[in-house]
Structures are given as structure tokens and as C-alpha cells.
N, C-alpha and C positions, 0 to 999 in steps of 0.2 A: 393327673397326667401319667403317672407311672400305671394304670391299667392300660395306656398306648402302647407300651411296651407290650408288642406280641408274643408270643409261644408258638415255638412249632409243635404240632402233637402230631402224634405217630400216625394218625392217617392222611399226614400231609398237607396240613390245613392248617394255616397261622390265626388262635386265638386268643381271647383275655386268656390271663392264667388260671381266673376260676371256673374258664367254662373248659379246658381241657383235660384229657383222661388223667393227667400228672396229679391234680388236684380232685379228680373222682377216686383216686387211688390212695390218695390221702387221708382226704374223708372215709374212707371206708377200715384204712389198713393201719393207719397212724404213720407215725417217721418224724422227720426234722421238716420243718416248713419250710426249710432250703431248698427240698426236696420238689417242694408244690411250686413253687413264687419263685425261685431264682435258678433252677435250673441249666445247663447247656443249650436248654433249646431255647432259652429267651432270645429276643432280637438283640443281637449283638452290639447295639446303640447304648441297652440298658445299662451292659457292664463297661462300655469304655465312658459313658454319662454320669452318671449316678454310682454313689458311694452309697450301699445296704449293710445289714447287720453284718458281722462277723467277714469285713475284706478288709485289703490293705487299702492304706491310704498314703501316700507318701513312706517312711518304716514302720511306719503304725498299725497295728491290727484294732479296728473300728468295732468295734459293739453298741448295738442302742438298743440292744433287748435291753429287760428288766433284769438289773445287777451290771447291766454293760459299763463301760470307761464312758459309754455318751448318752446315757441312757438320760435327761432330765434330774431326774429324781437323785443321782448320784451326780451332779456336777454343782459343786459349791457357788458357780455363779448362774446357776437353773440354765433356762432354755437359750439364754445369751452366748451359751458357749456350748451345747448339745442343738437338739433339733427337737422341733414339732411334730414333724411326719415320719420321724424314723428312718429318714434318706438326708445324706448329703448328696450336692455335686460334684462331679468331678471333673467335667467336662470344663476346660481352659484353663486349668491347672498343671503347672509346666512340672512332671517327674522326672529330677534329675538331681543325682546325687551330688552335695553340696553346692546345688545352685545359689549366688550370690549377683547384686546387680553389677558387681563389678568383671565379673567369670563372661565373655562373650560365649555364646552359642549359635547354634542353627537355628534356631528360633526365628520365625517369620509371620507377616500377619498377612493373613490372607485377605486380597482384595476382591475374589469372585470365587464362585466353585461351579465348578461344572455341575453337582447334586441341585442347586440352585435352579440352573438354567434348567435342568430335566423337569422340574415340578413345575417350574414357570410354563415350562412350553405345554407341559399335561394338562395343566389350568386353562391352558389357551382351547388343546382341542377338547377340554370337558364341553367349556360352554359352546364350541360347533358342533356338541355331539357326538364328536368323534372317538366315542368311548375305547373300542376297540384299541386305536391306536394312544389315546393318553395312557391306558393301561401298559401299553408298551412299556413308555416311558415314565412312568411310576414304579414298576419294576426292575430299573435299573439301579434306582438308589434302593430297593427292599428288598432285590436279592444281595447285592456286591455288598452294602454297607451295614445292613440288615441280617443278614445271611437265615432271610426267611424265606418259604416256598412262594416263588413267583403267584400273582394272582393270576386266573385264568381269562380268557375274551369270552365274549358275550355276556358278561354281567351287567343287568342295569343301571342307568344312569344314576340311577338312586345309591344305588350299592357303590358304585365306581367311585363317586363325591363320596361317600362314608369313607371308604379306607383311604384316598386322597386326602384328604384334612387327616388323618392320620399318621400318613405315612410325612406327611408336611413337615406336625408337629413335632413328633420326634427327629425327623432328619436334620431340622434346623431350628432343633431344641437352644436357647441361649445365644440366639444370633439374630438376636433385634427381627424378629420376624414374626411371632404369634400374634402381637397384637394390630399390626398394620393388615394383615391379612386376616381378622376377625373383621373388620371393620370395613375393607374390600367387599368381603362376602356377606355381610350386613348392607351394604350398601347396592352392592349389585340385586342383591334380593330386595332393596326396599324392606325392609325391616325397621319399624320404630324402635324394637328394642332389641339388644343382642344380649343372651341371657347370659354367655361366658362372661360380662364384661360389668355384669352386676353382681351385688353381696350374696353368697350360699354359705354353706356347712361343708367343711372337709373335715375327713376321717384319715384318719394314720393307722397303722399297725402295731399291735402292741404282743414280740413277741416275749415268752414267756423264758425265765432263765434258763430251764436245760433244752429251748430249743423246738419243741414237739407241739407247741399248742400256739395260737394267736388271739387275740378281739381285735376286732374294729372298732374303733372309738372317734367321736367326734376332737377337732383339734380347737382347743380353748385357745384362740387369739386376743382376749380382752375388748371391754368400752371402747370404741370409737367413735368420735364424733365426724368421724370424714370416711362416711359410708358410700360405697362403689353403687352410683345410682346412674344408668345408662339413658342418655339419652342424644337424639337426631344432632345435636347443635355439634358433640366430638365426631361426625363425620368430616368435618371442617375444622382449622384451627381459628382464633381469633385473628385479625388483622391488627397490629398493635397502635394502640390509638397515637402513639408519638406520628408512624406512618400517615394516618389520617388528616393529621392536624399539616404536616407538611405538604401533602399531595390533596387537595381536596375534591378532585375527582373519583378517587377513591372510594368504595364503599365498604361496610363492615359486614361478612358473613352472616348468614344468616341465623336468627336464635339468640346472636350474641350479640346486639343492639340492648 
């Protein structure tokens, strides 16, 4: 997820971070991998979302390179109290100094967002086609919230759908939304299978103590006997069979007989 996080590069074009000049420049010149990966021109989602190496955190200053306060390998109760991927969240985490539940504030939970309705209604005129103008309205949560170069009209519909699921994901990263809407678009497409929604390999970043070098490494999550195996029947949830038993008109979804 954190390669969603775009980059604006200097010819005004928002990309991954390893395909922009910041990180051609890296590779070539050396520096701090701060330099390449977290830059000022990242989408500004990443840094108000996600907690990376060497930021604050609450009065904390966060490290998870190698030798960092959260690096794995230095925390006495391993990855239970550190991280896998080398990112915490930050995103719905209230900063406020000496916050207590007793201390009332302005704190409030939000029951819609208008970035919501903007991607919903772009979704709508995707599937009329109406590329031109969903792009409108995908560029309003990806410059304002984003603070990335607007995407341009005429792009195709192919292209439009790519950064639209993009722009989705991060806009309403942690708000009960990626996986209803994997399964929407699994389903509009007739898809038997949705591959976000089965087991892969994730990699994290491993950077190095003074900062200048990285690997990519795969993340060891352990044995599991309760493997992420996608199939048509989670289009639908079950009906629960107490319901059946009382209503016997009722029928059970289908798969799940």
C-alpha cells in the first residue's frame, strides 16, 4: 500500500517513488533514503497516515532502521511492540498533549465526508464512461488532500480506473472501505477470483543505521493454518441459519448451502 503513496517529480507528473527522478538521483549520487522515499513531494496522505523511520510520534521520535528504539531486533518484546513493514499508522490517532478520557475536547467522529461522495460519484461516471469528467472529480480529493499534480482529461479509461483505485485507497485508507470496494469491483467485473483478497508475499524496508542504504526484504509473518483463500461464495454473506429456521421461506445464499 505504501507504493500508493505518490510522488510529485519535477516534471510534474505524480509517481511511485522508485520510478521518479528523486530516486534516479539516489541511485546514482547516494544521500539518505529520506531523500528518495519520504521526501516533500510525497502525497501528503503519506505523512499525515503513516508513521516512517526517523518522525514524531506522539513526543516520540520513531526509528525502525537497524539500531532504531522500534526496529524488531532491538525491542525486548520483538515485533509485538515494533513493526513488520517498517511503518506504523498514524492515521486516527488523536495528538494532543496530555490527552486523558476524562479531559473533554473537540473531537468528533465523522459521519460522511464529502472526499467520500467525490470518489463515489467518479466511480459512477467511470462506469458511463464518462472519463473526462470522473477525472474531474478524482482530482479534487488528489490535489486539495493530496497536494499532488492534478491528473490530466483524455486519459484512457484504462488509465483513469488505475489511478481511481488509487487515489480510493489512500484517500480512505482506515475507513472500512478497501475491502467492500475490492469485492464491488470483483463483482461488477465477474471475477471468480480477486487476487488482493488472497495470500502473497510482502516486503518491508530494511533501512540501514546511518541512513544511506536500504534492502527490500520479504516480511516473515509465521505458520498459518487460516490462509486468505478467495472465493465467489464472500461476494454474499451467509444468511444465519437461526433466521432460516424461523422464516422458512427464506433461502440460503448461494455457495453457502
Amino acid at each position: 500500500m505504501i507504493n500508493d503513496y505518490l510522488v510529485a517529480d519535477v516534471d510534474g507528473v505524480a509517481k511511485r517513488w522508485d520510478e521518479t527522478s528523486y530516486f534516479q538521483d539516489y541511485q546514482n549520487n547516494g544521500g539518505y533514503v529520506s531523500q528518495a522515499l519520504y521526501n516533500d513531494n510525497r502525497d501528503a496522505r503519506f505523512f499525515a497516515s503513516i508513521v516512517h523511520d526517523s518522525t514524531q510520534l506522539l513526543s516520540n521520535t520513531v526509528t525502525m532502521r537497524i539500531g532504531g528504539n522500534m526496529h524488531p531486533d532491538m525491542s525486548k518484546k520483538g515485533t509485538n511492540a515494533s513493526t513488520r513493514t517498517g511503518y506504523f499508522v498514524r492515521k486516527g490517532l488523536y495528538n494532543v498533549s496530555g490527552f486523558k478520557a476524562v479531559v473533554y475536547t473537540n473531537y468528533h467522529q465523522t459521519l460522511t465526508r464529502l472526499g467520500r461522495a467525490y470518489l463515489n460519484y467518479a466511480e459512477v461516471l467511470l462506469r458511463l464512461n464518462k472519463t473526462d469528467e470522473a477525472i474531474e472529480y478524482i482530482n479534487k480529493t488528489r490535489t486539495t488532500h493530496g497536494n499532488l499534480p492534478a491528473l490530466p482529461t483524455g486519459l484512457s479509461s484504462d488509465d483513469a480506473w488505475k489511478w481511481y483505485k488509487i487515489e480510493r485507497r489512500v484517500e480512505l485508507f482506515m475507513e472500512n472501505d478497501r475491502y467492500w470496494s475490492l469485492l464491488r469491483w470483483g463483482k461488477e467485473d465477474n471475477l471468480d477470483v480477486i487476487s488482493e483478497l488472497n495470500d502473497k508475499s510482502y516486503n518491508f524496508f530494511e533501512i540501514s543505521e546511518d541512513g544511506k542504504t536500504f534492502e527490500v526484504k520479504p516480511v516473515f509473518i509465521g505458520a498459518s493454518n487460516h490462509k486468505k483463500r478467495f472465493s465467489k461464495k464472500r461476494y454474499l454473506m451467509p444468511v444465519p441459519q437461526g433466521e432460516i429456521e424461523l422464516n422458512d421461506k427464506l433461502d440460503q445464499n448461494p455457495l453457502w448451502n
